[in-house]
C-alpha positions as CSV (number, residue, x, y, z in Angstrom):
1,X,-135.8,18.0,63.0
2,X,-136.6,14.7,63.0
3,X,-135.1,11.0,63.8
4,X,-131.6,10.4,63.4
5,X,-129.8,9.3,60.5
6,X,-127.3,6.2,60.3
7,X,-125.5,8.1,57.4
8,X,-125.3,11.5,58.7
9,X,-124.2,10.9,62.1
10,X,-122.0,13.9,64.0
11,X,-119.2,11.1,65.8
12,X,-115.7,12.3,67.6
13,X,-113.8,9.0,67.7
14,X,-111.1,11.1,69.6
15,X,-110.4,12.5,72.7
16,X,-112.7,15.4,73.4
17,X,-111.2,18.0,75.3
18,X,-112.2,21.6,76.8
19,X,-115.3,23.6,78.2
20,X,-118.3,22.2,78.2
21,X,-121.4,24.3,78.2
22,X,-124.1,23.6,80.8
23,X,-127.3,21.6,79.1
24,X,-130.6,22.6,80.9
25,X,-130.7,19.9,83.6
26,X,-127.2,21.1,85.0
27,X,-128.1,24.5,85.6
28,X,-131.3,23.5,87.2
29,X,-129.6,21.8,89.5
30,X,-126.5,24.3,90.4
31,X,-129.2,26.7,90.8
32,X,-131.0,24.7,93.8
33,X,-130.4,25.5,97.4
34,X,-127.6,23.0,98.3
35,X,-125.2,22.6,101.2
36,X,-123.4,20.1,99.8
37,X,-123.4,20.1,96.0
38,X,-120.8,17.6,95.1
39,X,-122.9,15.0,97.5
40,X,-125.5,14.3,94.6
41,X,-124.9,11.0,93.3
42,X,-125.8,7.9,91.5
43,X,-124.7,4.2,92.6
44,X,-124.4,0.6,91.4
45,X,-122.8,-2.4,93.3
46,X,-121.5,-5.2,91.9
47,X,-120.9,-8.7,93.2
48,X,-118.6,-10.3,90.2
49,X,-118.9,-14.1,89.6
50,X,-115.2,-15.3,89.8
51,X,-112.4,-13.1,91.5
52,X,-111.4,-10.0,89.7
53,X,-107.8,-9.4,89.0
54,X,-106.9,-6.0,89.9
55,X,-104.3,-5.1,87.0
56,X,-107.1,-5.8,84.6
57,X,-109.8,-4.3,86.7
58,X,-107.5,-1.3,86.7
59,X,-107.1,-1.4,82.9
60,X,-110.6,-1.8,81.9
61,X,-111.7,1.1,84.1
62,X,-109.2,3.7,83.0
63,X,-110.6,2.5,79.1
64,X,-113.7,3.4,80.4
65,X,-112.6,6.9,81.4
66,X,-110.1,7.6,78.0
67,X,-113.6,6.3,76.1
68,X,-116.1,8.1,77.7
69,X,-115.4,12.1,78.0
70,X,-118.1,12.8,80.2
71,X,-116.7,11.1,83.0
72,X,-113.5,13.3,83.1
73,X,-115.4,16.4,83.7
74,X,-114.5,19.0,86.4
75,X,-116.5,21.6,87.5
76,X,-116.4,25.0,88.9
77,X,-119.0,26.1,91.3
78,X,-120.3,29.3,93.1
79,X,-123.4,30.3,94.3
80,X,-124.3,32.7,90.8
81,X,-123.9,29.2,88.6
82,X,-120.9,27.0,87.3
83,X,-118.9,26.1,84.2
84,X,-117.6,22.4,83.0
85,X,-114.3,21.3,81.5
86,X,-113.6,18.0,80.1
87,X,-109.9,16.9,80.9
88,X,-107.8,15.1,78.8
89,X,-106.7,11.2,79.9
90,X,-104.1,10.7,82.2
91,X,-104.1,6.8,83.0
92,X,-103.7,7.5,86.5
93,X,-107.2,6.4,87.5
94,X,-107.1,3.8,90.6
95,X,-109.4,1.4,91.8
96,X,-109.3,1.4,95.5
97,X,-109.2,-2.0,97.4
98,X,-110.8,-3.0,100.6
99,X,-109.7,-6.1,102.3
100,X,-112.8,-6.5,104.8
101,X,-111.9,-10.6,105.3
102,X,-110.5,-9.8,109.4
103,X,-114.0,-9.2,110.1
104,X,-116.7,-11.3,111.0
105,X,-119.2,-12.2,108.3
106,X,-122.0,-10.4,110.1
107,X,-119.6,-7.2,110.3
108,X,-119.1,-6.7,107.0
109,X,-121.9,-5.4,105.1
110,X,-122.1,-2.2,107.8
111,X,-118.6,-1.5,107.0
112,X,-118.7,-1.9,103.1
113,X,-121.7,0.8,103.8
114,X,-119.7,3.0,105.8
115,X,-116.2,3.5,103.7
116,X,-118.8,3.3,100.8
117,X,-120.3,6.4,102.1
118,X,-116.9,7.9,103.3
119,X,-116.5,7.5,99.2
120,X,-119.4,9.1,97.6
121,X,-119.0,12.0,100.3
122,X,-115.1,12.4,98.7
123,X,-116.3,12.9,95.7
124,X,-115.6,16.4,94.4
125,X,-117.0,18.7,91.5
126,X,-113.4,20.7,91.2
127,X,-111.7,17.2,90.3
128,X,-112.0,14.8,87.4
129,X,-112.5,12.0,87.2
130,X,-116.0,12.3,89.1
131,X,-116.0,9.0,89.2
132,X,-114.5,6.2,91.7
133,X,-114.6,2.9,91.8
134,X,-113.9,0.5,94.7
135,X,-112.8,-3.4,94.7
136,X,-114.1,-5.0,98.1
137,X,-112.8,-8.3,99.1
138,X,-114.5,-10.1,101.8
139,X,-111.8,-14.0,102.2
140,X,-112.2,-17.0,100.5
141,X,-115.9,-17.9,101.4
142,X,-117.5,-14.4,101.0
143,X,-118.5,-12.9,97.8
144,X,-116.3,-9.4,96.5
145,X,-118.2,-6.1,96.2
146,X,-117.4,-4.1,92.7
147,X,-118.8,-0.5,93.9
148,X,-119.2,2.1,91.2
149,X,-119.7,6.0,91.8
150,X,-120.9,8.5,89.9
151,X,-121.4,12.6,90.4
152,X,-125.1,12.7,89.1
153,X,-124.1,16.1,86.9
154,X,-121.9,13.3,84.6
155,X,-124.3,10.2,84.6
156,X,-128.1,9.3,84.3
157,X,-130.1,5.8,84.3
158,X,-129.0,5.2,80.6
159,X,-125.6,6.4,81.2
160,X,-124.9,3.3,83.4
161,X,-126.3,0.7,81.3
162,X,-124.1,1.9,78.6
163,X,-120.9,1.9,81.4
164,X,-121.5,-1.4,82.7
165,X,-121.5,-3.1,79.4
166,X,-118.5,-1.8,78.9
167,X,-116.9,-2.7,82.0
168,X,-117.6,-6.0,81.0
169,X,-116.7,-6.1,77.8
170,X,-113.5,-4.4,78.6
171,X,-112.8,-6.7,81.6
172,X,-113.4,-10.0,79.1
173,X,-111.0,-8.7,76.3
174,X,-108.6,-8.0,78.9
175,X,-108.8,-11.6,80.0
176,X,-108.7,-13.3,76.8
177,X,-105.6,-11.6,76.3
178,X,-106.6,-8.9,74.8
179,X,-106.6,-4.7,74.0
180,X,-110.3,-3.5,75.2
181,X,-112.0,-2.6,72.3
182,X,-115.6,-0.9,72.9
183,X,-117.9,0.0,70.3
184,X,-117.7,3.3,68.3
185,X,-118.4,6.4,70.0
186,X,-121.6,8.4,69.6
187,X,-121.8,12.5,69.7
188,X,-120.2,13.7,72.5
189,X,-121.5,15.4,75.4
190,X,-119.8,18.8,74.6
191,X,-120.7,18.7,71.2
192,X,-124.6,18.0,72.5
193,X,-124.5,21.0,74.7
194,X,-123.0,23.3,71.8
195,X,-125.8,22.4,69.8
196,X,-128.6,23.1,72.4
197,X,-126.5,26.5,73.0
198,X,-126.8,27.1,69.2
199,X,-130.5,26.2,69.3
200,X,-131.5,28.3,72.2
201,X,-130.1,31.3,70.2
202,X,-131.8,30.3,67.2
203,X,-136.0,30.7,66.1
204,X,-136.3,27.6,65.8
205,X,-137.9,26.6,69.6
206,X,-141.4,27.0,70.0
207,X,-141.6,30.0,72.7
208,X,-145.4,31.3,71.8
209,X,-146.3,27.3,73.3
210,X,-144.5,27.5,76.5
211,X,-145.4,31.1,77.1
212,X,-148.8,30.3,77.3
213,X,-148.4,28.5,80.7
214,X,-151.2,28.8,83.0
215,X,-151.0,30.5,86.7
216,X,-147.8,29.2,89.0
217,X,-150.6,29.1,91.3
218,X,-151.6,25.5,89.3
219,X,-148.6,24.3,90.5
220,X,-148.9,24.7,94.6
221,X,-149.9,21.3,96.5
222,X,-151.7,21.6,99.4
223,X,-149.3,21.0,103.1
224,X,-151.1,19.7,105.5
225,X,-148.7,21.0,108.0
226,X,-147.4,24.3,108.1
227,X,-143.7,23.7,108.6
228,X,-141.4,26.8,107.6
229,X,-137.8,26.8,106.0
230,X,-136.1,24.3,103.8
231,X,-135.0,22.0,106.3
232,X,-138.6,20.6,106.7
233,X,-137.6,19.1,103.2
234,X,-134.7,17.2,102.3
235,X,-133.5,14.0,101.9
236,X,-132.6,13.2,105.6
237,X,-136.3,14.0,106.4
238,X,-138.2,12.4,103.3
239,X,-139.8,9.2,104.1
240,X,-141.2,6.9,100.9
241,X,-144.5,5.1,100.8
242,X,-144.6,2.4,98.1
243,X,-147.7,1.1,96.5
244,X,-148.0,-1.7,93.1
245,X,-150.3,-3.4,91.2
246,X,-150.3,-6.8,90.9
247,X,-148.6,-9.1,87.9
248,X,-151.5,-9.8,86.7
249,X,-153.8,-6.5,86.7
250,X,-150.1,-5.1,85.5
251,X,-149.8,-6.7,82.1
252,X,-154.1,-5.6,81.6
253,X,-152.7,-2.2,82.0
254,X,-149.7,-2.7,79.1
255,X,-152.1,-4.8,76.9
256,X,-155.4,-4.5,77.4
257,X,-155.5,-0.5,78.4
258,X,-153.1,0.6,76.1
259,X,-154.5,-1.1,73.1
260,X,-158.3,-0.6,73.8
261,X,-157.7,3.2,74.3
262,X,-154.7,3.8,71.6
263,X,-152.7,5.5,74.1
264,X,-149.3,5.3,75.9
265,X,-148.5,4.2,79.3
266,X,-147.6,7.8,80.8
267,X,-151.2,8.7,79.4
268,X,-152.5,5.9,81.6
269,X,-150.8,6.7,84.4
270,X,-151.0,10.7,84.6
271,X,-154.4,9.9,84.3
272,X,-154.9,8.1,87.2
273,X,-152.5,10.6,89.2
274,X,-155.2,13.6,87.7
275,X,-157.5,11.4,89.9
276,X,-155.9,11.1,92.5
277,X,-154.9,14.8,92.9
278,X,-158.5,15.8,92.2
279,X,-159.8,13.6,95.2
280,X,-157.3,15.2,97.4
281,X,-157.1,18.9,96.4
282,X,-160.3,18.9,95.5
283,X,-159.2,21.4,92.1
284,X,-159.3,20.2,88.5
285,X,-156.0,21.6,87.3
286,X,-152.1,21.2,88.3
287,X,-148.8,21.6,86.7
288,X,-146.7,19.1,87.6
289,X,-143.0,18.5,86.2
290,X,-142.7,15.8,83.9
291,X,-139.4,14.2,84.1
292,X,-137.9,12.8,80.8
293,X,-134.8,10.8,79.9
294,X,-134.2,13.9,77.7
295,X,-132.4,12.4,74.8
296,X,-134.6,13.8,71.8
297,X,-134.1,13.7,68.1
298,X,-133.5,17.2,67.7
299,X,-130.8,16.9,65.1
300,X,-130.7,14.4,62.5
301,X,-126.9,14.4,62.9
302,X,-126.8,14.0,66.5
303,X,-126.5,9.7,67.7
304,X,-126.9,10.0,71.6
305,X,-126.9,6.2,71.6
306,X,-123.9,5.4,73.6
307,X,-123.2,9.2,74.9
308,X,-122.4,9.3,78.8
309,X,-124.0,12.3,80.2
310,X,-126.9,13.6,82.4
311,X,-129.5,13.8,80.0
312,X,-132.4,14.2,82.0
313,X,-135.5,16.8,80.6
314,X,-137.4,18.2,83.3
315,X,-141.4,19.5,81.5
316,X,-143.6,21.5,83.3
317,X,-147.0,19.5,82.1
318,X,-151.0,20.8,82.7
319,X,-153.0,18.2,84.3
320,X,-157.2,18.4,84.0
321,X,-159.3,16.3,85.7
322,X,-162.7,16.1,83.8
323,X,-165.2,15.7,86.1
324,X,-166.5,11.9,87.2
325,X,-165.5,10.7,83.3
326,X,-162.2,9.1,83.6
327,X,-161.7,8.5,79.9
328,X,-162.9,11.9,79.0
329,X,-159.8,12.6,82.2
330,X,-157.8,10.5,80.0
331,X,-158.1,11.9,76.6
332,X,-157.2,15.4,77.8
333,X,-154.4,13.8,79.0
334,X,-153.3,12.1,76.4
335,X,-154.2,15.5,73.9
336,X,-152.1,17.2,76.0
337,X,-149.1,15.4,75.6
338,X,-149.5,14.9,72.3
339,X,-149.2,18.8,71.9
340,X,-146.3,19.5,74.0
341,X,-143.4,20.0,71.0
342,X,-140.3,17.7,71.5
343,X,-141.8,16.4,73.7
344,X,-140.8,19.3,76.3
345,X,-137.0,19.3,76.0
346,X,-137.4,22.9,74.7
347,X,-138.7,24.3,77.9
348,X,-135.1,23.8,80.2
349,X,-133.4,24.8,77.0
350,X,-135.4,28.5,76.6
351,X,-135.9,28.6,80.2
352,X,-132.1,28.5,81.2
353,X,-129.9,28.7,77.8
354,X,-131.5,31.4,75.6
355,X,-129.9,34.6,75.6
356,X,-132.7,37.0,75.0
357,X,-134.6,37.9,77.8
358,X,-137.1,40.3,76.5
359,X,-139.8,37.3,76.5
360,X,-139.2,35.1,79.4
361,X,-140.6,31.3,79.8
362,X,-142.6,31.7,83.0
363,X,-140.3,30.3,86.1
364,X,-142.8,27.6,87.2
365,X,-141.9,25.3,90.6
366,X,-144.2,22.5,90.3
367,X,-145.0,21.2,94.0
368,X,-144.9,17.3,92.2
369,X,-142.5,15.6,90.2
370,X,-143.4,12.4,88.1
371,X,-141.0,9.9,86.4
372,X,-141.9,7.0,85.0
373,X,-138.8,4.5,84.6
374,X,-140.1,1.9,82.2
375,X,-139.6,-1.7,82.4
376,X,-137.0,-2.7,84.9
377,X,-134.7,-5.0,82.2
378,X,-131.7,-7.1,83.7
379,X,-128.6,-5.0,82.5
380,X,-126.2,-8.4,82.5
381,X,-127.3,-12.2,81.2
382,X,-127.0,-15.1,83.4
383,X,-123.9,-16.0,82.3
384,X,-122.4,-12.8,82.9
385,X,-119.1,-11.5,84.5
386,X,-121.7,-9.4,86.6
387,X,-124.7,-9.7,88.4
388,X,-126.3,-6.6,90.3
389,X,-126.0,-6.4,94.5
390,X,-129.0,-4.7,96.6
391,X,-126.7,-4.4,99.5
392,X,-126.7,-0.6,101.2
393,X,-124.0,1.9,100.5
394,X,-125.1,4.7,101.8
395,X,-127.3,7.7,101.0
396,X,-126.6,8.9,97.5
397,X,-126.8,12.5,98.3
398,X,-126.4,14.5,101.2
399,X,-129.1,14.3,104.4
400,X,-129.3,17.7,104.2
401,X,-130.2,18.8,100.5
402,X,-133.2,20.3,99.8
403,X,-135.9,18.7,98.0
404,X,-137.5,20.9,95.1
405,X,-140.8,19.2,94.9
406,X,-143.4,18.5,98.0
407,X,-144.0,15.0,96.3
408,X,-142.1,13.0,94.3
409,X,-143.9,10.5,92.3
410,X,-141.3,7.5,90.4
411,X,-143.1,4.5,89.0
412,X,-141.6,1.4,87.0
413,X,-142.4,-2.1,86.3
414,X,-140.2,-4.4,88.0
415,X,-140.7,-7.9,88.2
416,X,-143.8,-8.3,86.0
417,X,-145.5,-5.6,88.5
418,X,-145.9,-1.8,88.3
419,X,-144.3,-0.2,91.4
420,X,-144.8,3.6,92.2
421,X,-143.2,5.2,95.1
422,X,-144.0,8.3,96.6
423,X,-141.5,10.3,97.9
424,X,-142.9,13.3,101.1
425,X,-141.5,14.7,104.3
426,X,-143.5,13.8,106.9
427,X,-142.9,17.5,108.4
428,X,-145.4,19.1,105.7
429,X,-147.4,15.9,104.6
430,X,-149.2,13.1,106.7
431,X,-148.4,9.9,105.7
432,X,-152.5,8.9,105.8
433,X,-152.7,11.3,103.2
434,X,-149.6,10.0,100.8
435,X,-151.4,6.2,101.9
436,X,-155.1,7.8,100.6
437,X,-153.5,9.7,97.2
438,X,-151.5,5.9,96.5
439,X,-154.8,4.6,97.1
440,X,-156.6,7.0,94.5
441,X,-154.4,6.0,92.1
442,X,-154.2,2.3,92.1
443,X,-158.0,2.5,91.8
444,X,-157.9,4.6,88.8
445,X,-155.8,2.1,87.0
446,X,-158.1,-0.7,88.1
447,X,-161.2,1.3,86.8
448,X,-159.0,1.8,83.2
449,X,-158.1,-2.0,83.1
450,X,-162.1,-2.2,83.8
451,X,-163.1,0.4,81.2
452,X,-161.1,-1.9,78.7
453,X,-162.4,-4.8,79.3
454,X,-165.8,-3.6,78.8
455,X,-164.6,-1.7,75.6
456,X,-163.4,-5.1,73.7
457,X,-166.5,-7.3,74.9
C-alpha cells in the first residue's frame, strides 16, 4: 500500500488487447434495473476557434482511440451480468459530419440537439469503439459544433480531461505538420481490473470494517408520497432543485472553515447534509453512498494518471447528527471518514469481486447519493484550439432508467461559488421539502463559516 512510485511504475506502451474484467463500479451498474442499458452516457460539446479540417480531425481522433484502450471496449450483456473485451485498432474510426448551414440560424441549435440525441441513443455496448464523435458545421457566419460521446461504462469526469487534451494536442501536431505524439501511457484499464481481481481474492482488504455496517434500515429516506414501482423514478421524471452560496461566504468556507477546524471540505459539507437530514427525518443516523473518483493508491506500481476508464468508487458512509452541537456533528464526521480504509474503494471491490461468499459485505441501498465534484477548473486556456459549448444535446441517458437513489445530492464550486443540486422525482418527494432540506443545508454552512470566525477572534 501506499502512494505511487515514479520508479516502479506498471506502464503498457503497447496495444492492450483482450478481456477485461469488470471493476466494482461496472457491475453495479449492469446489475441495476435498466431498459435501455447502452443509453448511459457522458457528453462534451465543443465549439473550435478556427475551422477544423476534417482529414486531421479524423487523424487525431482515431490516435485517440489506438492510444487509449478503454475506449475500444465492447461489451456483452444479459440480465445475470456482462463481460468486457478490449479490441485491437482498426483506423476505421469516422467522424460524422453535419452540414446544418440550409437552415435558419434560429433552427439550428434544436436540430444539432436532435441528431445529437439520434447519436448517443446509437450508441451500442456490443460494438467498439463506444465512442463517436460528430463535426457540425453551421455556414460561414455560424460557429461549428465538435460533439463528443462517450458510453459512461468507458469514461468518467477525469477520463475527459485527460481526452480533450489530447484531442488538442493531437489536432496541433497534426497541423504543424506533424505525427501526433501524446504523452506516455499510464497502467491500463485491464491491467487495473486484474489487480483489484487479485486483491479481492487476497487477505489483504479490510472485511471485519465493512462487516460491521449498521441496519439497512439507516439507509431508508422518508417519501412523502407513496408512489409504487420503478417508474415513479427515473430520469424522465426527476426534476433538480439547485441551491449556492455566495462568492464570498464560498471562499470563508475553503479558508476560513477549513483551516479553523483542520478538516476537509467533504467533512464540512456532510456535516451540514447530517443537519439537514436530521431536521427533516427527524433521526440521528443514515447511511448514505459516498461517491468517489475511485482512483486510490492501492499499489505502489499502479500510475492511473492518464488511464481512460470509469473509475468511480461508490462508499456506503454512517452519518450522526449530534444533537444541537454542530462541531461536535462535525467531528464525528470528520472521525468517521478518517476511519473508513482506502478511503472506501474496498467496499465495491469485496461487495462484487471477492469470490468467497461465506462472509458477505452487507447489500446496503442507500436512499441518498452524495458527490462532491471539486473546483470547477477550465479544461482549455484562452488561447486554445477549444473552448467548451453549453448548448443542449440531449438527455445523456435514457427517460426511462431507473434511479437508484431517492435523492441525489452533487455539489461543486463553479465560478468562485459552491453550487449543490439536488436531484428527486417529484412523484415520491415534494419539491417544498427538497426547497426546506437545500435550505437546512446552506444554513449549516453559514453557521460553520460563523463558528470560524468566532474561533480565530
Amino acid at each position: 500500500m501506499g502512494d505511487a512510485k515514479d520508479s516502479a511504475r506498471d506502464v503498457e506502451p503497447g496495444f492492450v488487447t483482450g478481456e477485461v474484467p469488470l471493476t466494482p463500479v461496472q457491475h453495479w451498474y449492469l446489475s441495476q434495473p435498466r431498459n435501455w442499458p447502452e443509453h448511459f452516457n457522458q457528453t462534451v460539446l465543443l465549439v473550435p476557434r478556427a475551422p477544423l479540417r476534417a482529414e486531421w480531425l479524423t487523424q487525431a481522433v482515431r490516435h485517440l482511440v489506438r492510444h487509449h484502450d478503454a475506449l475500444r471496449m465492447r461489451f456483452e450483456w444479459t440480465r445475470s451480468g456482462g463481460s468486457q473485451h478490449c479490441l485491437p485498432p482498426d483506423d476505421l474510426m469516422e467522424v460524422e459530419h453535419f452540414e446544418l448551414g440550409h437552415l435558419r440560424p434560429e433552427q439550428q441549435p434544436a436540430a444539432l440537439e436532435a441528431i445529437a440525441t439520434r447519436l448517443q441513443e446509437g450508441l451500442s455496448m456490443g460494438q467498439a469503439p463506444m465512442f463517436r464523435v460528430a463535426h457540425f458545421t453551421s455556414g460561414l457566419d455560424e460557429p461549428e459544433h465538435l460533439l463528443l460521446i462517450a458510453q459512461h461504462l468507458v469514461v468518467d469526469g477525469r477520463s475527459w480531461r485527460i481526452l480533450l487534451e489530447d484531442l488538442q494536442t493531437a489536432y496541433q501536431h497534426l497541423s504543424e505538420g506533424h505525427a501526433p505524439h501524446l504523452p506516455d501511457k499510464t497502467t491500463s484499464f485491464q491491467q487495473w481490473s486484474r489487480r483489484l481481481v487479485e486483491y479481492a481474492r487476497s487477505s489483504a482488504p479490510p472485511l471485519d470494517y465493512w462487516r460491521s455496517l449498521p441496519s439497512s434500515a439507516d439507509s431508508h429516506l422518508p417519501a412523502d408520497l407513496a408512489a409504487t414501482g420503478t417508474s415513479a423514478q427515473t430520469v424522465g421524471t426527476s426534476r433538480t432543485h439547485s441551491c449556492a452560496l455566495g462568492a464570498e461566504e464560498t471562499q470563508a468556507l475553503l479558508r476560513e472553515v477549513l483551516k479553523a477546524f483542520h478538516c476537509e471540505i467533504n467533512d464540512v459539507l456532510l456535516t451540514a447534509l447530517a443537519s439537514a437530514l436530521a431536521a427533516w427525518t427527524r433521526r440521528r443516523r443514515w447511511i448514505i453512498d459516498l461517491e468517489g473518483h475511485g482512483r486510490e493508491p492501492l499499489f505502489d506500481d499502479v500510475d492511473l494518471s492518464r488511464t481512460v476508464g470509469w473509475f468511480t468508487s461508490l462508499v456506503p458512509v454512517v452519518l450522526e447528527h449530534d444533537g444541537d452541537d454542530l462541531l461536535d456533528t462535525l467531528q464525528s464526521v470528520k472521525a468517521r471518514l478518517r476511519g473508513i480504509p482506502n478511503r472506501g474503494i474496498d467496499y465495491g471491490i469485496l461487495r462484487y469481486l471477492r469470490e468467497d461468499t461465506s462472509e458477505p459485505v452487507p447489500e446496503v441501498y442507500p436512499g441518498l447519493r452524495f458527490n462532491f465534484l471539486g473546483r470547477s477548473a477550465p479544461i482549455f486556456s484562452g488561447d486554445a484550439l477549444f473552448q467548451p459549448s453549453d448548448a443542449s444535446v440531449g438527455p445523456s441517458s435514457s427517460l426511462g432508467t431507473f434511479r437508484p437513489h431517492l435523492l441525489e445530492v452533487q455539489s461543486l464550486v463553479q465560478e468562485g461559488r459552491l453550487r449543490v443540486d439536488w436531484t428527486y422525482s417529484p412523484a415520491l418527494l415534494l419539491p417544498q421539502t427538497i426547497t426546506r432540506l437545500a435550505e437546512h443545508f446552506l444554513q449549516a454552512l453559514r453557521q460553520l463559516v460563523a463558528l470560524a470566525r468566532v474561533d480565530t477572534e
